[in-house]
N, C-alpha and C positions, 0 to 999 in steps of 0.2 A: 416254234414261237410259243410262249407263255402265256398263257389271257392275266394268270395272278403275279400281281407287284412284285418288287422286291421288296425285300422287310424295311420299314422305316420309310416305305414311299408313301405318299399320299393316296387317298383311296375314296374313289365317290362312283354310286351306285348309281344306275341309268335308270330310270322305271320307267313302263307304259303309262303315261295319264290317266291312260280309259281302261285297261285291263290290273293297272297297279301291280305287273309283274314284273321282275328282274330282267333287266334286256341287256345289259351290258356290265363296262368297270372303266374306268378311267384313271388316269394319274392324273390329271390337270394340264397346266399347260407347260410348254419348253420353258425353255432358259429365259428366254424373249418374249414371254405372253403369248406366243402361235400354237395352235392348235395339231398336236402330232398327228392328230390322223385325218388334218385338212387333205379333203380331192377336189382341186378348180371345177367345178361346175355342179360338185353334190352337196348337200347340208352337210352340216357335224353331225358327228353322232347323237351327241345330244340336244339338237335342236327339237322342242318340243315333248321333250321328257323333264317328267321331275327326275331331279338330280338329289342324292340324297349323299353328304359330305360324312362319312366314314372314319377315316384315321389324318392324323397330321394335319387338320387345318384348327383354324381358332373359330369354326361355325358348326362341327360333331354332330351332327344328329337333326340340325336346322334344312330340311328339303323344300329345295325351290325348284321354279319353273323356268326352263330356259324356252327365252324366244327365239325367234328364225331371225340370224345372222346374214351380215355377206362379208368373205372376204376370212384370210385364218386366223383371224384373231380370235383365242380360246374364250367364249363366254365365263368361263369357271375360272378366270384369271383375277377376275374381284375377290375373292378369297384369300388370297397371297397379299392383295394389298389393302388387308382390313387389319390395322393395329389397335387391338383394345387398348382405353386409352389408362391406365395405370398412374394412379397419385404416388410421387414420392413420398418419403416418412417427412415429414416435420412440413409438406405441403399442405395449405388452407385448403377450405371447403369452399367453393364459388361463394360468393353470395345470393342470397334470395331476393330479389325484388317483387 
């Protein structure tokens, strides 16, 4: 078994909070937002580590903190469903009030 992605996957760093060391890697979540390395009765891996977003997401380099979860749904699946929001050409500017 491989701990490293394969090329063009997704890639986020696990850190210690308290020690700020590398503890892990992750690809994020399945197909279905579940957490691949959910085990019924343990945390995630990343429960309580900062998560630090590496390759392939639209958040690179932004490290947050995951809280304590229940159940396998991948905390890190907010990622996948963050669309920056991009003006078409010949789109207005809000306005200001």
């Amino acid at each position: 078994m491989s701990l490293m992605p394969a090329e063009g996957d997704r890639l986020f760093v696990l850190v210690d909070a308290r020690s700020r060391h590398a503890v892990g890697i992750c690809n994020g979540p399945g197909p279905s937002g579940e957490c691949p390395s959910y085990v019924p009765g343990q945390p995630l891996p990343c429960e309580g580590r900062r998560v630090v977003p590496m390759r392939r997401t639209s958040v690179n380099g932004l490290p947050f903190l995951v809280d304590p979860s229940e159940g396998n749904r991948c905390p890190l699946a907010w990622v996948d469903s963050v669309t920056p929001e991009v003006a078409e050409p010949g789109d207005a500017a809000p306005e200001s009030r």
